[in-house]
Structures are given as structure tokens and as C-alpha cells.
C-alpha positions as CSV (number, residue, x, y, z in Angstrom):
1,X,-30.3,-2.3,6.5
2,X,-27.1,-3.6,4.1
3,X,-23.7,-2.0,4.4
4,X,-24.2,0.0,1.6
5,X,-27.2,1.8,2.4
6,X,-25.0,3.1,5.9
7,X,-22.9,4.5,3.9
8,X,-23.4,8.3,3.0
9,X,-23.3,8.6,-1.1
10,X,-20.9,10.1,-3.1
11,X,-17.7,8.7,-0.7
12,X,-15.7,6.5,-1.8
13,X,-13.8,4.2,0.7
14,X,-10.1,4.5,0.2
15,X,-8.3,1.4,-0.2
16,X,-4.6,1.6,0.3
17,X,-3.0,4.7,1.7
18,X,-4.0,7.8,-0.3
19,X,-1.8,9.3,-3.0
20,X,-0.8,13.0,-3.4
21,X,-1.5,13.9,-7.0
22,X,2.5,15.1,-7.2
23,X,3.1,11.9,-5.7
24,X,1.1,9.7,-8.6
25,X,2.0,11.9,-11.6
26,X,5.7,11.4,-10.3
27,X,5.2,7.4,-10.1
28,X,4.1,6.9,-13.4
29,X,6.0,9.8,-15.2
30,X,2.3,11.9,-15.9
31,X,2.5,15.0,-16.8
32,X,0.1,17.4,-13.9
33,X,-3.2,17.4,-16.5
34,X,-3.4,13.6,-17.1
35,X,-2.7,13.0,-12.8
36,X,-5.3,15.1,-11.9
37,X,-7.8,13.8,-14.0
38,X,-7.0,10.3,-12.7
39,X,-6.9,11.1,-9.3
40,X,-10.4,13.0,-10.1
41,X,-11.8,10.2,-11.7
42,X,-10.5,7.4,-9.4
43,X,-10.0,8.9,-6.1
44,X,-6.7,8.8,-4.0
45,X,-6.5,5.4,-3.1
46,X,-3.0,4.5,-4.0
47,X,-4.3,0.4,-5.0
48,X,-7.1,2.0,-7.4
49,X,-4.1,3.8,-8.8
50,X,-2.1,1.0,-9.0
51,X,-4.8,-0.9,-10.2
52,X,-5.2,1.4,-13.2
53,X,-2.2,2.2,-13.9
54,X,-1.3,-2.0,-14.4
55,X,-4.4,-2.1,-16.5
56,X,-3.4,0.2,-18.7
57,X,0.4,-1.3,-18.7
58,X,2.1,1.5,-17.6
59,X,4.6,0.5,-15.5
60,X,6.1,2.4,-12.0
61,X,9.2,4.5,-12.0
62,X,11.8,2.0,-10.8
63,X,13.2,4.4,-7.5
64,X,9.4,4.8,-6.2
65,X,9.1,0.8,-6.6
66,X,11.8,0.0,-4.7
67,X,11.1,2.9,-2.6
68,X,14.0,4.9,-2.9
């Protein structure tokens, strides 16, 4: 059997720690709406976050990238 077929469908694996959705809109400067349908769509994985968010030029907050 592959990998993939082991694996139950529907689940995603996370890659990266996961994000709160308070903790993503807050990141990118979202307003609640737009963060939840991101973290819908995506999942909580904070690099398939980041991932989009780069993709779609839209920069971190400067005090969560330095991680103040």
C-alpha cells in the first residue's frame, strides 16, 4: 500500500505549528471574515499560511516577525 492510501481522507497533515485564527488575522492585519476563510480553506498550518500569504505579497506585521 502507498503512504497516501494509510492516510484517512479529508486530513490534512499540518506542517509547521498550527495558527489560531486571532493569531493569523493579527499577522497579516485581516480583518476576522477574510482569516477565517483562509484558515478554512488552508488549514492551520502556520507554513501554508505563510506560504499564502507570500504568494499573494502581503507582508507580516513587523512585531510578530521579529517576535515581539
Amino acid at each position: 500500500m502507498t503512504e497516501s492510501a494509510n492516510q484517512m481522507p479529508g486530513r490534512k497533515v499540518i506542517r509547521g505549528r498550527p495558527y489560531s485564527i486571532a493569531e493569523f488575522a493579527r499577522k497579516y492585519h485581516l480583518d476576522d471574515k477574510e482569516a477565517k476563510r483562509l484558515y478554512d480553506k488552508f488549514g492551520p498550518s502556520s507554513t501554508e499560511l505563510d506560504l499564502l500569504m507570500a504568494a499573494k505579497r502581503k507582508p507580516p506585521s513587523l512585531s510578530s516577525a521579529i517576535g515581539i
